[in-house]
TIKEMI-711124 format. One record per residue (C-alpha): residue in three letters; residue number from 1; x, y, z. Coordinates in pm, whole numbers, plus 50000, padded with zeros to 5 digits. Layout:
REM residues N
+------+-----+-------+-------+-------+
! rest !  nr !     x !     y !     z !
+------+-----+-------+-------+-------+
!  ALA ! NUM !     X !     Y !     Z !
...
+------+-----+-------+-------+-------+
REM end
This chain:
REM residues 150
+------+-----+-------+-------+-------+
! rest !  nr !     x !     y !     z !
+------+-----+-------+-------+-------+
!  UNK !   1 ! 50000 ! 50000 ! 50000 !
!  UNK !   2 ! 50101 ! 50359 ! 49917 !
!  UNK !   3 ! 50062 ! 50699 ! 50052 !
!  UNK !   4 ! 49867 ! 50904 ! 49814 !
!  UNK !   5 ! 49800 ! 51277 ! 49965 !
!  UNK !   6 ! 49808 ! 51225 ! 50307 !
!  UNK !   7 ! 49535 ! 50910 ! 50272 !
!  UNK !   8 ! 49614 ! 50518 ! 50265 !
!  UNK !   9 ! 49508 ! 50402 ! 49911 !
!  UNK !  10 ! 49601 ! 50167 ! 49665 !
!  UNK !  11 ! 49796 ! 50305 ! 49365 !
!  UNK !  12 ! 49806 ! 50108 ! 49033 !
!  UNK !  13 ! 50192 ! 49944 ! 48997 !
!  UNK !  14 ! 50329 ! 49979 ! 48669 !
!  UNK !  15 ! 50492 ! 49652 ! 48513 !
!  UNK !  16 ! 50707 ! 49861 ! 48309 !
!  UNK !  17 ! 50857 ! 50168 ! 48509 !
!  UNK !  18 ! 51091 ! 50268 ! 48205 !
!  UNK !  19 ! 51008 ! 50489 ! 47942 !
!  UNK !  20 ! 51117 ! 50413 ! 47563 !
!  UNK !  21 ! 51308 ! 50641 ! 47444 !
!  UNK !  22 ! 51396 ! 50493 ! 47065 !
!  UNK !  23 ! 51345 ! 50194 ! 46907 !
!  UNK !  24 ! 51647 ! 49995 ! 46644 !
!  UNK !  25 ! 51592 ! 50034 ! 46266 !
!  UNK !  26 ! 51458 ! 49654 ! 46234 !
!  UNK !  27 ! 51191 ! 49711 ! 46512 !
!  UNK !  28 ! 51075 ! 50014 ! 46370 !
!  UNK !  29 ! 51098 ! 49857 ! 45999 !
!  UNK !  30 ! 50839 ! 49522 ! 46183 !
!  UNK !  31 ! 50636 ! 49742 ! 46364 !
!  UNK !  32 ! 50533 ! 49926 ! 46077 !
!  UNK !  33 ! 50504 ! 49645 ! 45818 !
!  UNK !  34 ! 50810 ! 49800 ! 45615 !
!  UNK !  35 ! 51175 ! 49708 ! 45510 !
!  UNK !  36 ! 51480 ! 49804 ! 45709 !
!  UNK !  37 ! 51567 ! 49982 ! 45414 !
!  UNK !  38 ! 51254 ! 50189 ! 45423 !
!  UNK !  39 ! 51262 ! 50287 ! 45751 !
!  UNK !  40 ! 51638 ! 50411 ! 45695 !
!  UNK !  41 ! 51535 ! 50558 ! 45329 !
!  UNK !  42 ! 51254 ! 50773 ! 45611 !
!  UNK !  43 ! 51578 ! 50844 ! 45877 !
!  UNK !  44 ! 51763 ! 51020 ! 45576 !
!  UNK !  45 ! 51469 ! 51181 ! 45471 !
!  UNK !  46 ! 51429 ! 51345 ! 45794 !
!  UNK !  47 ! 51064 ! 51172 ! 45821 !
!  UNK !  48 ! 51183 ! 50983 ! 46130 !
!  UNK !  49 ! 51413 ! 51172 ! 46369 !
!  UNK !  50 ! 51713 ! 50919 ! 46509 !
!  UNK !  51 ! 52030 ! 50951 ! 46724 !
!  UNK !  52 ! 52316 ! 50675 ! 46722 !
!  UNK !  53 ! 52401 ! 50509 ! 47041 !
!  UNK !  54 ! 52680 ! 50241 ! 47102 !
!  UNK !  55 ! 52740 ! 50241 ! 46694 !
!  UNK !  56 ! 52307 ! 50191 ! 46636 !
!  UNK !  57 ! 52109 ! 50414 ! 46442 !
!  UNK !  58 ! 51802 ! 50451 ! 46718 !
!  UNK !  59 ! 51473 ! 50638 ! 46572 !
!  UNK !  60 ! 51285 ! 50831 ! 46846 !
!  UNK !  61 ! 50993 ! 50620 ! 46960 !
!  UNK !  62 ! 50769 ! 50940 ! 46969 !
!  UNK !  63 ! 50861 ! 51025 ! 46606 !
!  UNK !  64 ! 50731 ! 50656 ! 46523 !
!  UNK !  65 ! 50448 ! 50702 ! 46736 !
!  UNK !  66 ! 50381 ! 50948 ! 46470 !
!  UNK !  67 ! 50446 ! 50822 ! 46170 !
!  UNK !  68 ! 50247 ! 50502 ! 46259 !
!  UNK !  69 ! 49890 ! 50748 ! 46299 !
!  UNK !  70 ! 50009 ! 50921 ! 45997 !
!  UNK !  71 ! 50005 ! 50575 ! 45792 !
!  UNK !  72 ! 49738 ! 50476 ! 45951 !
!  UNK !  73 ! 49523 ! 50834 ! 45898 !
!  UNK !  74 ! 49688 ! 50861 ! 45517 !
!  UNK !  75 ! 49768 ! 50547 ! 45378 !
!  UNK !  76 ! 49903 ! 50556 ! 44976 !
!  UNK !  77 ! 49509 ! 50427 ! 44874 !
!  UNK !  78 ! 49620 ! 50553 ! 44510 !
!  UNK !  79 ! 49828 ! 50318 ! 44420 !
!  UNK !  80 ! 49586 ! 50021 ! 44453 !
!  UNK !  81 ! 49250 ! 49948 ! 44469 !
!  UNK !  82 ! 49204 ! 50004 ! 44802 !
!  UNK !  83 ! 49024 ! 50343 ! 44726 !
!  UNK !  84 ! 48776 ! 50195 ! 44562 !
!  UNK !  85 ! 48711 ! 49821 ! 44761 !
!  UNK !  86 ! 48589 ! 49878 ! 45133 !
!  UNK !  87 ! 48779 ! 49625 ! 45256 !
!  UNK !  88 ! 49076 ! 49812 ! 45421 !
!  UNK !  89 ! 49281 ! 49540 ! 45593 !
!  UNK !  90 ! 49456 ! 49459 ! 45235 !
!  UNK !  91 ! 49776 ! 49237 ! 45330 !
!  UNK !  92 ! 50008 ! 49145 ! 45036 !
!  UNK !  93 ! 50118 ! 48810 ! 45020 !
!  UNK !  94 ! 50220 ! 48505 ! 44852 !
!  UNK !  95 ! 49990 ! 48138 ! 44750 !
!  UNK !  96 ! 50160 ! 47837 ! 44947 !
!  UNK !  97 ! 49908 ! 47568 ! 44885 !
!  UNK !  98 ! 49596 ! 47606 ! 44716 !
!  UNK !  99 ! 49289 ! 47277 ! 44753 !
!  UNK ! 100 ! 49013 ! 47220 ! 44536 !
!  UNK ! 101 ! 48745 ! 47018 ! 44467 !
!  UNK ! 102 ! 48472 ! 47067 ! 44213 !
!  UNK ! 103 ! 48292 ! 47325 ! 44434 !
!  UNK ! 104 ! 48491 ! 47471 ! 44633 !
!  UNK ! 105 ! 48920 ! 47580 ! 44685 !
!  UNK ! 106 ! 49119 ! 47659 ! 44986 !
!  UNK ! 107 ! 49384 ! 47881 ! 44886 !
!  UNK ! 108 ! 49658 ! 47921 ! 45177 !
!  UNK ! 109 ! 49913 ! 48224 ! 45161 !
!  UNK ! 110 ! 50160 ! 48420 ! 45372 !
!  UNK ! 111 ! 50145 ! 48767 ! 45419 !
!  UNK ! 112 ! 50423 ! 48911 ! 45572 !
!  UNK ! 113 ! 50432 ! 48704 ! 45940 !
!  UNK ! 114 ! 50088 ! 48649 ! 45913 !
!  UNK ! 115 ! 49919 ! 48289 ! 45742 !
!  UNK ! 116 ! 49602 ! 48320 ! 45594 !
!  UNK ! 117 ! 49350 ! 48060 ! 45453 !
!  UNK ! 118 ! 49035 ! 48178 ! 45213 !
!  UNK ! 119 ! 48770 ! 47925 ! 45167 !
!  UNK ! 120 ! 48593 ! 48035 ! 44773 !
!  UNK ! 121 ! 48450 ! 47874 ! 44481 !
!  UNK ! 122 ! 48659 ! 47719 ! 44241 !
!  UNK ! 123 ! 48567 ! 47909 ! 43962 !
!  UNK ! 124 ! 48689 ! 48220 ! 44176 !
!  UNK ! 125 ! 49013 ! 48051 ! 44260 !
!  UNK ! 126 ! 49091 ! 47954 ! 43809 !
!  UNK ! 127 ! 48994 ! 48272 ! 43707 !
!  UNK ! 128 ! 49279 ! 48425 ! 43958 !
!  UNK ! 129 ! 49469 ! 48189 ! 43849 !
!  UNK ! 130 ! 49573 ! 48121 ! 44204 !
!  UNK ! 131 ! 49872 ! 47801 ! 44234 !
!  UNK ! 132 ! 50170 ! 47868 ! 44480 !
!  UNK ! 133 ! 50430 ! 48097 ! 44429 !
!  UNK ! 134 ! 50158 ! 48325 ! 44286 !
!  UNK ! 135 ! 50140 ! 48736 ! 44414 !
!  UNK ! 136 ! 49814 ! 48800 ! 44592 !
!  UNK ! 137 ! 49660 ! 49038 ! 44805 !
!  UNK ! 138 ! 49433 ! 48884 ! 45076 !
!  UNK ! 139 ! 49160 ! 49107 ! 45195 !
!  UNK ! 140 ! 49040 ! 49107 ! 45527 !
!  UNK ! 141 ! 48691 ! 49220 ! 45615 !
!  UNK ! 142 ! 48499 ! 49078 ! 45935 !
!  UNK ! 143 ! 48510 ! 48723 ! 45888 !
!  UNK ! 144 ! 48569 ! 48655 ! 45512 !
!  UNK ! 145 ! 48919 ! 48686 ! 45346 !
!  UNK ! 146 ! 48901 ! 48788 ! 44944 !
!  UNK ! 147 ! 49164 ! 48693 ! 44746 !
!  UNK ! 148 ! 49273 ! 48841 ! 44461 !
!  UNK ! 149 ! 49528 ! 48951 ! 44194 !
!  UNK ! 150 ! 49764 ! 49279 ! 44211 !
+------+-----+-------+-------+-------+
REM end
């Protein structure tokens, strides 16, 4: 128990007492779904700030903190057709292993860490042309997963 103005009271103990003060290129680069390359292409650009300590480029975590809403609030829609498809959790990807029947396919892939399995007709699935080692976009509204072709 801790004293809290002069009364007995229970105050809320924090697991992590530290503060973050900057994060290494490669966490940066996995936190925001991007290259290391990118994320030091963004240091020399002056869009993230960074300092080096023992020999390590480290990007302030506030600048980050930044950048991430400004992705988020402003992604580059133009480029794709994510302007014009409401799904908006579009995750590029590659086919692994792709099942089908006469009805039906299940078309596995691997988007970044993340594996993903779409359940759609086969019809869909030949007229993607979806086999492993294929480019794909999966996209992710509520519960269904749409597949298709960049």
């Amino acid at each position: 128990m801790s004293r809290c103005g002069g009364k007995d009271q229970f105050l809320p103990q924090m697991r992590h007492a530290v503060r973050v003060s900057g994060y290494r290129i490669a966490e940066v680069a996995e936190m925001l779904g991007v290259s290391d390359d990118t994320v030091r292409r963004w240091v020399e650009a002056g869009r993230l700030t960074s300092d080096t300590a023992s020999g390590r480029t480290v990007v302030a975590a506030d600048a980050v903190a930044r950048l991430a809403v400004d992705l988020a609030n402003h992604p580059d829609r133009e480029r794709t057709r994510a302007s014009s498809v409401s799904a908006r959790n579009r995750l590029p990807g590659i086919v692994t292993h792709v099942v089908k029947d006469k009805v039906m396919a299940q078309v596995e892939m691997i988007c970044g860490p993340y594996r993903l399995v779409s359940l759609m007709s086969s019809e869909a699935a030949d007229e993607l042309g979806l086999e492993p080692g294929v480019r794909a976009i999966a996209s992710v509204k509520s519960t269904n997963v749409v597949v298709e072709r960049p």
